[in-house]
N, C-alpha and C positions, 0 to 999 in steps of 0.2 A: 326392698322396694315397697314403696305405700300401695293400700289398696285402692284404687279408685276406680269405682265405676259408673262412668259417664253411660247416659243414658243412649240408644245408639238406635240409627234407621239408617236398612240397607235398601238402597233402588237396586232395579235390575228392571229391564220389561220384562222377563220369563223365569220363574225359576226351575224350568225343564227344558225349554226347550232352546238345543243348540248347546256348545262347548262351555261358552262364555255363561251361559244361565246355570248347568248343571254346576260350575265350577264357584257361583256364588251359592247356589244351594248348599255344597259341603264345609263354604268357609261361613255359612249363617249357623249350619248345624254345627259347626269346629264351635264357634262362639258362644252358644246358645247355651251351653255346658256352663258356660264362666257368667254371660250377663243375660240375667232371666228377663230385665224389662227390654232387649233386645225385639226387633219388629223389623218385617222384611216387606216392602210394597213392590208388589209385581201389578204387569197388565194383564198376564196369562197366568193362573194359578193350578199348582196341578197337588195340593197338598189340604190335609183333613185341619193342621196344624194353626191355630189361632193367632200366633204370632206371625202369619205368613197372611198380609193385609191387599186385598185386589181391589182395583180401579173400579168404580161403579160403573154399569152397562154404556149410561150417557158417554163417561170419558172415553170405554172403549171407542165406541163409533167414530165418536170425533177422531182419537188415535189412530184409528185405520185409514180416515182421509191423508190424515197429517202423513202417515206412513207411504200412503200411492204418490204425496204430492212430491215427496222427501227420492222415494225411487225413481220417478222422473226425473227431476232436476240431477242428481246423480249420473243417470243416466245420459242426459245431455251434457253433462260436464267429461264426464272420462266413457264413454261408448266400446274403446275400445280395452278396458279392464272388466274381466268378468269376474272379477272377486267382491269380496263383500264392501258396500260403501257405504258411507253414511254422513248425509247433511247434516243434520240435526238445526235444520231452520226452523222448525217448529213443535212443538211441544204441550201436552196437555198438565202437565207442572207448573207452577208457577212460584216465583222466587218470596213471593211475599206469604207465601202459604207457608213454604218452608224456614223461612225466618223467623214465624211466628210460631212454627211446632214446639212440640216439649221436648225433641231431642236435642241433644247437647253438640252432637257429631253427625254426619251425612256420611255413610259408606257408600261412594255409588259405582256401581259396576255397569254391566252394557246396557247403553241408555237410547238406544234409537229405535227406530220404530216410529216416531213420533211423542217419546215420555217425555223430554224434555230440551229444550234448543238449550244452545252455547249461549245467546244469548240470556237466557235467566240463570243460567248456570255462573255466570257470571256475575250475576248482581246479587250473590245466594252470599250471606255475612255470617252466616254461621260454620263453624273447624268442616271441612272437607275432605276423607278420604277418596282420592281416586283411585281405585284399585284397575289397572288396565291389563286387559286381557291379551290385547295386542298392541299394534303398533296407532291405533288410531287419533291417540292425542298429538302424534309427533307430522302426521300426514293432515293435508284438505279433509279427503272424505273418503280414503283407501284404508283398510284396516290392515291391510300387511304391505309392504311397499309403496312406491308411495305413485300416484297420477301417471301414466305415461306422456300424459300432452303437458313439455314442461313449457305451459302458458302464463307463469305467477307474474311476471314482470311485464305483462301483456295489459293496461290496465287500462285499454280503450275498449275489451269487449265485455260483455257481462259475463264470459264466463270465467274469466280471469279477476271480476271483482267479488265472483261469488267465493273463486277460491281461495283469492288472499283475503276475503272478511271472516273464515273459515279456521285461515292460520293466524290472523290478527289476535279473534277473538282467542282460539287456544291458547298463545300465548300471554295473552291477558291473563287468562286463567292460573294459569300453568304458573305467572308472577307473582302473583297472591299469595299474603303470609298466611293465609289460613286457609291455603289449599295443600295438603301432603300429598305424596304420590306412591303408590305399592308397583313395583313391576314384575313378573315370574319370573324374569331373568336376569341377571348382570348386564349383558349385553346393552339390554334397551332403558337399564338404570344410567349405564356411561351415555348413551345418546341422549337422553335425556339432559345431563350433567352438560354435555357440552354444547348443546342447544343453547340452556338457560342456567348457566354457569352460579347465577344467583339464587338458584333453588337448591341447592347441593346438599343443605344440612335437613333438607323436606321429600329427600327422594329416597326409598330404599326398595327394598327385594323380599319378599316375602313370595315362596311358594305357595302353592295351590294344595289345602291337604288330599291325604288319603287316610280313609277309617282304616286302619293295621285290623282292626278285629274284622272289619266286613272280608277287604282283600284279602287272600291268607293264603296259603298253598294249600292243593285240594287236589290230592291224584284221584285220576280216574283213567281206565284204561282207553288208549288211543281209536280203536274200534268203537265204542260207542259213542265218540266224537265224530267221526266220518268210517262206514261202515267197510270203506275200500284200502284206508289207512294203513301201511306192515307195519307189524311191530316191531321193535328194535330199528327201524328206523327213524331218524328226526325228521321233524318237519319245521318251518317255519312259520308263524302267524302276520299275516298282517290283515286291521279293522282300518284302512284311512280312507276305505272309498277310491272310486274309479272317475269320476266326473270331474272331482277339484283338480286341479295342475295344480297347486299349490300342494296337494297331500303328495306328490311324485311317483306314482302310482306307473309311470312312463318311463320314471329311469329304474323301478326297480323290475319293470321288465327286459328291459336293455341289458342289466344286470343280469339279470338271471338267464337268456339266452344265450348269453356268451361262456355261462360256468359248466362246468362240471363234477361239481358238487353231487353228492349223493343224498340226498334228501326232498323232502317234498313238500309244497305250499300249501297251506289253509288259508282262505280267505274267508272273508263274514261279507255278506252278499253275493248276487247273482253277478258270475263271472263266465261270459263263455270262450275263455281260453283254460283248456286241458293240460296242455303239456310246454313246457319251455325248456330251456338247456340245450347244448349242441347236440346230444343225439337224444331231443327230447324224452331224458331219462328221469325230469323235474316234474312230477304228477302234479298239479292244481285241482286241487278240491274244495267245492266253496258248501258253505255252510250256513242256515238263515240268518238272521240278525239274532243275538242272543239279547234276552229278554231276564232271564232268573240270572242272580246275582252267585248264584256257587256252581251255573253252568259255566259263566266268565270265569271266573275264579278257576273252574278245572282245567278250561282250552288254556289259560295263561300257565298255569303250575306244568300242562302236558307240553307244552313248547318248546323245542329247544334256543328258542328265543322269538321276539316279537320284532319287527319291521316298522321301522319307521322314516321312510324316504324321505321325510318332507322338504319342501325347500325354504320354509320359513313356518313357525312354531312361537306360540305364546309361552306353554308349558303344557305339554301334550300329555291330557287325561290319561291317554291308553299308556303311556310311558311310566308315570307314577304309580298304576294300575298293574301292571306287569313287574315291576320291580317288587312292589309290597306284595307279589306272589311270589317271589323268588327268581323271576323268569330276563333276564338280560337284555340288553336294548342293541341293533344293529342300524346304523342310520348314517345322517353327514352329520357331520362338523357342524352346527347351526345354531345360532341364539335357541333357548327353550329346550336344548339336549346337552350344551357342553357342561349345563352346571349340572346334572343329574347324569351322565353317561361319563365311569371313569376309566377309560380305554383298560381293557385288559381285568377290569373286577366288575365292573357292571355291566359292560356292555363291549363294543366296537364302533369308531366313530371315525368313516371314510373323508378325506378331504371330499368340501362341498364344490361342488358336484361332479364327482370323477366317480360315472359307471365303472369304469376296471376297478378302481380302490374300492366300490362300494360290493363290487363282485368279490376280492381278496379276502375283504372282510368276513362277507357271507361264506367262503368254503372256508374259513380259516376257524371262526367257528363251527360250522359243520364237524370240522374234525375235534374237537375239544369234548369234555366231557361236560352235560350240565352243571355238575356237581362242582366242577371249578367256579363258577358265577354263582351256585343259587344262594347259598350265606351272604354272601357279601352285598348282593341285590336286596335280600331280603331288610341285613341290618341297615344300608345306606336310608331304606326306608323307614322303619323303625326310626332311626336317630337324626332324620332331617326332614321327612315328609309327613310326621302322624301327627294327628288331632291336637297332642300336647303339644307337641314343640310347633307349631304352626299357631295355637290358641296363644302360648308366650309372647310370641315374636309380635303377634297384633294387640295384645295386651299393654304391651311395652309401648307400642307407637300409641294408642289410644288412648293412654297415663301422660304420653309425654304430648301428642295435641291438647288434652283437655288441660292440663296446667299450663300452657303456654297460650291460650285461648284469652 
């Protein structure tokens, strides 16, 4: 393979904060290694790093209108979804700026907020990586599922033509020979595919890395993890939050009240449920938010596996996080788990969404030893998630945009 290296600028508005920011941070740092004239433009900067380029104070401010005006309209459009959405009707980017840059290529990852509307995004002529985090290039303005008011063929109101100029423009996009698409999952690579059946040779799958040297396995004893903790018994971790419906946080208490299972929950936040299980013999113990990177690193290595309910998933940080510590995945059947969870060596993966299967699953690990999953977790990461083979696979696609450019 020739060398080539195109010269490359990543969008993102954040590169800290939220999934989708942290998740371009790792794949700028994945990169950075291989293309040194590599540059990352965020609107929020949380980095010392020179290569990491932020919006001048002006743009911010305008962006924050763009941003209130963007959550309204949103909010008028679908009221009754309370997940993430996003117009992208306006934008402090503009397509002739970026046409005229020195970069070769456009990496752009989550761009709302007010960074950039569809429509410039559309008239942008220079090679385009979309890297999608979710589902949001296939929906209106829903990042995972798509609108509940199915209004598209309504094209008498304006809510209805905001949202098919929404899907119009995407698929404009989406047409374009010199837009390529990355997805974290198989899943949302085939919907894609059958969407826009003529993008096919422009869509593929690249995970999301994980540093193997940052993650690592890292015992430490259970007690100084939570001071009430027994030993020799397992516990389970779950980090997805209690507020999103989306993380499922509701079925895996249904779950867990019906088991009886011998083991006990950790959670990361304030949780005030104590006990679950039929003769609540299931101890919940919540834990602050972890901060230091080899405290993580211990809770994942002491777990006898990590929880992941969700009912829809891009490519779940904490999932690739836990595995490159050795630590097993318990969850549904879901886009963003089935290509990383391989029943019986990495993890357990219950039909979605069957509380009993997802309860079976949990006692059924319970009873196994860790030592049956921690290799096989560890190496699945190692040899499909780390730095190298993730810098490859985009290296490859970014050899083959720029000669086909």
């Amino acid at each position: 393979m020739n060398n080539i290296y195109p010269s490359i600028l990543l969008i993102s508005n954040s590169n800290y904060s939220g999934g989708a920011a942290r998740a371009a941070t790792r794949i700028f740092d994945c990169l950075s290694e291989e293309y040194k004239s590599l540059k990352f433009l965020v609107s929020q900067k949380s980095s010392t790093n020179k290569q990491v380029i932020e919006i001048p104070l002006t743009k911010k401010l305008i962006k924050a209108l763009y941003s209130r005006v963007d959550y309204l309209i949103c909010r008028y459009l679908d009221p009754s979804n309370s997940g993430w959405k996003t117009g992208a009707y306006f934008g402090i980017l503009r397509a002739r700026a970026l046409n005229n840059a020195e970069f070769d290529i456009l990496n752009m990852h989550w761009i709302g907020h007010g960074m950039i509307s569809l429509g410039e995004i559309n008239k942008i002529k220079k090679p385009i990586v979309f890297t999608l985090h979710d589902e949001w290039m296939i929906n209106s303005i829903a990042h995972f599922g798509e609108t509940k008011n199915k209004i598209y063929s309504e094209n008498r109101s304006l809510r209805s033509w905001l949202l098919n100029r929404s899907l119009k423009l995407k698929k404009e996009i989406l047409s374009k020979k010199n837009v390529f698409v990355v997805t974290l999952n198989s899943d949302l690579r085939q919907k894609l595919i059958e969407l826009y059946p003529q993008a096919k040779s422009r869509v593929f799958t690249i995970p999301n890395p994980v540093n193997i040297n940052n993650f690592r396995p890292l015992n430490k004893k259970i007690t100084l993890i939570h001071p009430n903790l027994t030993p020799n018994r397992p516990f389970l971790l779950y980090l997805g939050g209690f507020e999103d419906k989306r993380k499922g946080w509701d079925l895996l208490c249904k779950a867990l009240s019906d088991s009886s299972a011998n083991l006990d929950l950790v959670v990361v936040g304030e949780c005030t449920i104590r006990n679950l299980g039929l003769n609540s013999q299931i101890n919940v113990f919540s834990v602050e938010k972890i901060i230091e990177l080899d405290s993580l690193c211990e809770i994942y290595t002491a777990a006898h596996a990590v929880l992941i309910p969700s009912r829809d998933e891009g490519l779940s940080l904490v999932a690739t996080e836990a595995l490159s510590c050795g630590t097993p995945i318990i969850g549904f059947s879901i886009q963003g788990l089935k290509d990383i969870v391989i029943n019986g060596k990495t993890g357990l993966l219950a039909n979605a969404f069957n509380v009993e299967d997802l309860k079976n699953s949990i006692e059924t690990i319970a009873l196994t030893t860790k030592e049956q999953f921690h290799k096989n977790c560890r190496e699945f990461a190692v040899n499909n998630l780390s730095n190298i083979i993730v810098r490859e696979k985009y290296k490859e696609l970014f050899e083959k945009v720029f000669t086909d450019a």
